[in-house]
N, C-alpha and C positions, 0 to 999 in steps of 0.2 A: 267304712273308712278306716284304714290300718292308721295307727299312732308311732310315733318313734318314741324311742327310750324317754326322748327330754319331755316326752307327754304333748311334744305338736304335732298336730297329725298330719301325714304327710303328704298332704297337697299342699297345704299352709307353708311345711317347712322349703318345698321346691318354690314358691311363689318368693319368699324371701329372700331363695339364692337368685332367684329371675329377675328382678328388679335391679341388684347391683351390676349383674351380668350385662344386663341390657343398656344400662346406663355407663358403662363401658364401653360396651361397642359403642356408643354414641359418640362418646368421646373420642375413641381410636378413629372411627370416620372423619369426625370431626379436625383432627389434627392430619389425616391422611390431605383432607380435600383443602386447609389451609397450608399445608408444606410443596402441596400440588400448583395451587395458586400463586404461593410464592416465589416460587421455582421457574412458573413461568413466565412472572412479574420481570425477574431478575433474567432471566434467557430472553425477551423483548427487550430490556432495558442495553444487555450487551451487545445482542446482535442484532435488532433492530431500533436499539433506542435514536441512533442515531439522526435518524430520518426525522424525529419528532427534535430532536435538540436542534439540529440546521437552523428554522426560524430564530432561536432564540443566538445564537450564532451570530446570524445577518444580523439582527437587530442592534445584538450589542457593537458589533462592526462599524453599521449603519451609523448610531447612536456617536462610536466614537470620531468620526469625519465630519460630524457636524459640529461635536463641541472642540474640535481639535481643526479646522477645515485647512491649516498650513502646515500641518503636522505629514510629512511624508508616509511614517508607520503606518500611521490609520490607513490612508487611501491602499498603502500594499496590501495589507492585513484583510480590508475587504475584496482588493484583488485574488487573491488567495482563492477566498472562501467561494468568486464568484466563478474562479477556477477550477475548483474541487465539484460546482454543483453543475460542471458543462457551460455554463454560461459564457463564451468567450467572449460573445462580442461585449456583453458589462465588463468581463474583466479586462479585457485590454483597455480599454478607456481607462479605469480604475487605477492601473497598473502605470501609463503614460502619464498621467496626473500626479505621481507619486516621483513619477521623475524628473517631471516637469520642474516638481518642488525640490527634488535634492539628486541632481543626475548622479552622483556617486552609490545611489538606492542598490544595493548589489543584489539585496532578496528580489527586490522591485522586475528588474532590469532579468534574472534568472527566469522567473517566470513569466515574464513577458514574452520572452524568448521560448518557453514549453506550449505557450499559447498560437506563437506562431506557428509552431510546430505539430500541434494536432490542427489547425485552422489550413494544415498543408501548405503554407508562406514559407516558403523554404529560405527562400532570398532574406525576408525580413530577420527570419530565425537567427541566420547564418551573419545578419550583420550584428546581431545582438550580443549573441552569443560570442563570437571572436571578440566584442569589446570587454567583456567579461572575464575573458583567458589572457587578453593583452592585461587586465588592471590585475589579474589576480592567476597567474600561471601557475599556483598548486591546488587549484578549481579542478577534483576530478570529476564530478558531476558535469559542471559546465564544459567541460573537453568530450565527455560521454555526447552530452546531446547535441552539439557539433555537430558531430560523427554523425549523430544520425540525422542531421538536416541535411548532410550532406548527401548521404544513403537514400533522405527525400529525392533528393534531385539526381539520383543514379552518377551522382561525383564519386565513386566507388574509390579511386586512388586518394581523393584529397579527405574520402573518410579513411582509410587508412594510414596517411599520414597520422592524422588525427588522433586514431587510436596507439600508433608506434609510441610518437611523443609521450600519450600518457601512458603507458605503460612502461616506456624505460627512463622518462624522467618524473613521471608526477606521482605516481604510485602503482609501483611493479605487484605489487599486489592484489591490485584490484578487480577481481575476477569477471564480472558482468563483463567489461572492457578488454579482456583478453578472448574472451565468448563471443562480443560482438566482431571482434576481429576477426574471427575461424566462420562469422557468418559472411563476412566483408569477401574474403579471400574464396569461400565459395560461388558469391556472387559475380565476382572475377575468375572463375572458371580455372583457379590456383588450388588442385583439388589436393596433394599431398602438402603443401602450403596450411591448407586448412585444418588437413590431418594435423601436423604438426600445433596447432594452436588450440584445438582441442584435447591435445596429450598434454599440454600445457596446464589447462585449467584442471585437468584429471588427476595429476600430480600434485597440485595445490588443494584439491579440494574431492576425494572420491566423491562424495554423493552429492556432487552437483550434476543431477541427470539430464539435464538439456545435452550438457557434454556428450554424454554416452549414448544417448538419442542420435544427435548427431555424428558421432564414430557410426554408430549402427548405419544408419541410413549412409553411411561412404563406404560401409562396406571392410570398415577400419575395425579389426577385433579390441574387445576389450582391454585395459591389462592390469587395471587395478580396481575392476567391481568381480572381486570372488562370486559373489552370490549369481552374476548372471550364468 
């Protein structure tokens, strides 16, 4: 057995660098496979915690229509939420209840209105929704989904009214609503029409690429996305 200077001999001396060596890596594993777990703790928690928080959601929802049962907010609030889980037929009831107790409900009454709206009730949608733009005509949302009950029921002109109005008096701005328009005016067979309202939202906005999707498929060259 060879010795080292300090007189330990040198198997002795490598067994004592191995130990701390070893109990190192133990450690570096150690915090690899706890930042590993955390990491994914935290990636569940954002992008799918959701799913798990919903009950607790209902409940507190639930929780507050009972201690609150004349309370309009409650009932929408769980409308809402019975909205957000597909539930339409709970939420419409939910949501009717809520106006029942205070017909001025405007949250209530909006999404009663999106209910009839994916449930394909156009008619119902369309009477809701115009009560909504009568009480409150700087409602861009509620003039947007109008439009599109309308576009349910292939009323293609009375949705582009629809869409005119908001666009040159509720908010000229507001891009989704100049897009549904260039969708409107194709479905009406108004194909430079369309162009035009697509060059619209291109001008307002380059990287809104539905726009540019839609120039492309008319056949309409670009004129403000460089990169294509």
């Amino acid at each position: 057995m060879s010795v080292t200077r300090a007189g330990i001999p040198e198997s002795e001396g490598l067994a004592e660098k191995g130990i701390p060596l070893a109990l190192a890596m133990g450690i570096f594993l150690a915090v690899v496979l706890g930042v590993t777990a955390f990491g994914m703790a935290i990636g569940y928690r954002f992008f799918w915690g959701h799913e798990t928080a919903r009950p607790d959601v209902m409940r507190t929802r639930w929780e507050a229509v009972i201690r609150a049962p004349r309370d309009a907010l409650g009932w929408t609030e769980l409308g809402v939420a019975l909205y957000e889980r597909e539930n339409l037929t709970q939420a419409e009831k939910n949501l009717l209840k809520a106006l029942e107790l205070d017909p001025a409900a405007a949250r209530a009454a909006y999404y009663l209105g999106m209910v009839y709206l994916k449930e394909e009730k156009y008619d119902d949608a369309i009477r809701v929704l115009r009560e909504i733009t009568r009480r409150d005509a700087a409602n861009p949302l509620a003039f947007m989904q109008l439009a599109k009950a309308y576009i349910g029921k292939k009323d293609y002109q009375q949705a582009l009214e629809m869409l005119d109005y908001l666009v040159q008096y509720v908010d000229p701005y507001f891009i989704p609503a100049h897009y549904e328009r260039g969708q409107v005016l194709e479905m009406m067979g108004r194909r430079q029409d369309a162009i035009a309202a697509y060059r619209r939202v291109e001008a307002m906005d380059p990287e809104f690429l539905p726009a540019a999707e839609a120039l492309r498929r008319l056949g309409a060259p670009l004129s403000r996305f460089p990169w294509e």
